[in-house]
N, C-alpha and C positions, 0 to 999 in steps of 0.2 A: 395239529390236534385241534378238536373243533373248541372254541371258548367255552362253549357250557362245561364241557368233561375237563380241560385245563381249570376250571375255576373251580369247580367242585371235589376235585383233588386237592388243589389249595386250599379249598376249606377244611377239608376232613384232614390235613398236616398230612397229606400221603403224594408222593411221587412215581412214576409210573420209573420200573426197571427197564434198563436195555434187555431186549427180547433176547431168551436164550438160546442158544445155538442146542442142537439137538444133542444126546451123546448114544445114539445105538444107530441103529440107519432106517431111517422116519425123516419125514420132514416138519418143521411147525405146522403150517398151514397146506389145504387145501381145499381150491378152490371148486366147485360143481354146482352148476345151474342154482346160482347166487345167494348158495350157503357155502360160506366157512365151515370148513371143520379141521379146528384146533385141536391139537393131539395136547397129551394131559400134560399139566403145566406145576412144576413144583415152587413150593414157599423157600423165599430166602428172606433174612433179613440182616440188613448191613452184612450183604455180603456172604452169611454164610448161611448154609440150608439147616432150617426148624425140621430136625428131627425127633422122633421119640412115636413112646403107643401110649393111644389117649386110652385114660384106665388105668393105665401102670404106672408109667413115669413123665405122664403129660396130662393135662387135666383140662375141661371144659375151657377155659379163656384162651388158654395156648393153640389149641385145635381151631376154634373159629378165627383166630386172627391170622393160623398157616392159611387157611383156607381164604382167608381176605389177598391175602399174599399171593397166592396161588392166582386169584381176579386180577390182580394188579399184574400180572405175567403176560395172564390170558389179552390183558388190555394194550399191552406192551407187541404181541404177537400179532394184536388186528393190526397195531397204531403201522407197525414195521411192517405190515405187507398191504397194505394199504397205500405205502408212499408218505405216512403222514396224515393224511382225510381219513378222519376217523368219521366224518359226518356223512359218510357214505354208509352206515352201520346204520340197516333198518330196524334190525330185531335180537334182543339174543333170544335164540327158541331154547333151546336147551344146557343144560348144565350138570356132568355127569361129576360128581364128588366122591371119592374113594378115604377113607376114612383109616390109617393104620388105627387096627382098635382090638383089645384087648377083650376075652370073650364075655365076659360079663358088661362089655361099654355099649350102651343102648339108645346113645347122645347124638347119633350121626346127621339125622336132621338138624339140631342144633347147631352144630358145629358148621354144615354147608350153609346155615345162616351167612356165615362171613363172607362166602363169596356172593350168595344173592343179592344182598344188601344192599354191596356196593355196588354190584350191576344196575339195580333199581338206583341208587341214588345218582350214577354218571348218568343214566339212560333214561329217568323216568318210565312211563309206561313203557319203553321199547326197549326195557332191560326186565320188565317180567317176565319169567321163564316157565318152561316145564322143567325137572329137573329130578334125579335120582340121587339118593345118596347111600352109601353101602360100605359096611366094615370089610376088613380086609385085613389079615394075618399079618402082613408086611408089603411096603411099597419099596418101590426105585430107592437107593443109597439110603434108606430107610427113613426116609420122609414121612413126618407125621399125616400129610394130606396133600392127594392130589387130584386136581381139578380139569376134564376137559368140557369141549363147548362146540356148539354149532351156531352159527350166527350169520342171518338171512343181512344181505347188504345191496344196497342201489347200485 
């Protein structure tokens, strides 16, 4: 991992996950004329997956911090197919956030906050994104939020 993204993780007290093995038949990554595209990446923390629907039984800070989690996967999933050289990561272009959200919850940019952030804060400029974010009935094993990417690399 490149020093800048190692130090800046230790700053923010966050560690990057072992990248998680798929569970349907997809792969993490793939590669095409030198974008990544990361297939969507769910929140765990210590271990176990942040589930719940923001609006109901999960609330604003819960949601932006799955969704930071969700970054922290995404970053786990270049670092592992990359070999390690994350500093071959020219860009991330985009950032698709799905949001379990309950129909009255209207917060979903908010909440995709958590992963931009820390894109911007590992990447500086080269973690500014385009990016959607979109409620959704129910995610994978009922995941509060889940996060894919595309990300242009040297």
């Amino acid at each position: 991992m490149t020093t800048h993204v190692a130090r800046k993780l230790e700053e923010l007290g966050l560690a990057l996950p072992e990248a998680a093995a798929p569970v349907a038949a997809y792969v993490p990554v793939v590669e095409a004329n030198g974008l990544l595209h990361i297939s969507g990446q769910l929140p765990f923390k210590d271990g176990a997956l942040m589930a719940g629907r923001l609006g109901e039984d999960r609330d604003l800070a819960f949601g932006t911090e799955a969704a930071q989690r969700c970054a922290l996967m995404l970053v786990a999933q270049i670092q592992k197919y990359l070999d390690g050289d994350i500093s071959r990561v020219e860009r991330i272009v985009k950032l698709g956030v799905f949001v379990n959200s309950a129909a009255d919850f209207t917060d979903q940019p908010k909440v995709a906050n958590g992963a931009s952030e820390l894109m911007q804060a590992l990447f500086g400029d080269a973690g500014k994104h385009a990016r959607s974010a979109v409620g959704v009935p129910t995610l994978p094993l009922g995941a509060a939020v889940e996060v894919d990417a595309i990300v242009q690399i040297r």
